[in-house]
N, C-alpha and C positions, 0 to 999 in steps of 0.2 A: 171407471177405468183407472181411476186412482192408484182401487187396489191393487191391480195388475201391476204397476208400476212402482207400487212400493214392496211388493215382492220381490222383485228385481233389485231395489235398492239397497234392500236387505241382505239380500245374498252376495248380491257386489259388496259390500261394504264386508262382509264376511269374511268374504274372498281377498279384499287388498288388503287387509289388516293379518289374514294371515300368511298373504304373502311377504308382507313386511317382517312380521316376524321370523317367515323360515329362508329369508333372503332369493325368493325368486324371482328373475329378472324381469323389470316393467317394462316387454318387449308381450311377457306371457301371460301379464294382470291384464294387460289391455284388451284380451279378448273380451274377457268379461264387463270390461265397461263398456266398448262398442257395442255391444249387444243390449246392455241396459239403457244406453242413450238411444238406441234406436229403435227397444220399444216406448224408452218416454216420447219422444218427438213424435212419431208415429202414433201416440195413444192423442197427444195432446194438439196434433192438427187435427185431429178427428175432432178434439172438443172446438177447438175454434169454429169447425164447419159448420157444429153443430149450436155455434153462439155464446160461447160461453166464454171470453173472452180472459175477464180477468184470472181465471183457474187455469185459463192455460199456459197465460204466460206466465204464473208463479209455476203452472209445472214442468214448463220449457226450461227455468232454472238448473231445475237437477237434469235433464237431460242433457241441456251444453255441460254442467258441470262435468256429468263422466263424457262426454266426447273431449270435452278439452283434457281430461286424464290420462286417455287414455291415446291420444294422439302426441300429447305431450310424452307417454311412453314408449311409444312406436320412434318417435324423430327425435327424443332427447334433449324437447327444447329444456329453456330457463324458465323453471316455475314460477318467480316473483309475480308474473302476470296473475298465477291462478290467485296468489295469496287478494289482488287489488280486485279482481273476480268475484270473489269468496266474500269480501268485505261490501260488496254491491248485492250477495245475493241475503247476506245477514241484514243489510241495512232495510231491505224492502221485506223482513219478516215484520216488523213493524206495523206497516200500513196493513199487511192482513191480519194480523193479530187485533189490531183497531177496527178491522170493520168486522171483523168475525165477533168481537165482543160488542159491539154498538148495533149491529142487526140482528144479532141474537141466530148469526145464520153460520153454524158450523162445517161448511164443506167439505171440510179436512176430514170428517170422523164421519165414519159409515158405518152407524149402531146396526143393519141388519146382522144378523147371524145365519 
């Protein structure tokens, strides 16, 4: 399910950067991050159900990230929240970067083709 939600990601990310560039209002970016936060959420309770605990909530991360973008673009809040956000979800790349390289178990990368 990953992938499906880093497809999303991808394109979101596509999307706000070139909305920033061509100046359209973040009332119109935010569709497209609702929609990617809610297929991460939606992908990643399915993973909890299915027990997998720690992957979902590093992949619960990006999914509040764009719901809080793009609610934040809807109602115009003050960002400085996302920046101390931002700084909680960098801080916990860490701990999976450490157990990814100490179990030798790559979750993140899905070599099928």
């Amino acid at each position: 399910m990953l992938g499906l939600v880093l497809l999303y990601v991808g394109i979101v990310l596509i999307s706000n950067g070139m909305a920033g560039l061509y100046g359209v209002d973040r009332k119109s970016k935010s569709i497209m991050n609702f929609f990617t936060a809610g297929v991460s959420i939606v992908a990643n309770v399915i993973t909890i159900i299915m027990g997998d605990y720690y992957s979902a909530a590093t992949g619960l991360l990006f999914g509040f990230t764009y719901l809080y973008i793009a609610l934040n673009g809807v109602f115009d809040l003050d960002q400085r929240l996302y920046g101390w956000y931002s700084l909680f979800v960098a801080i916990n790349t860490i701990p999976a970067a450490y157990r990814s390289f100490t179990t030798n178990d790559f979750w993140m990368v899905d070599l099928r083709i």
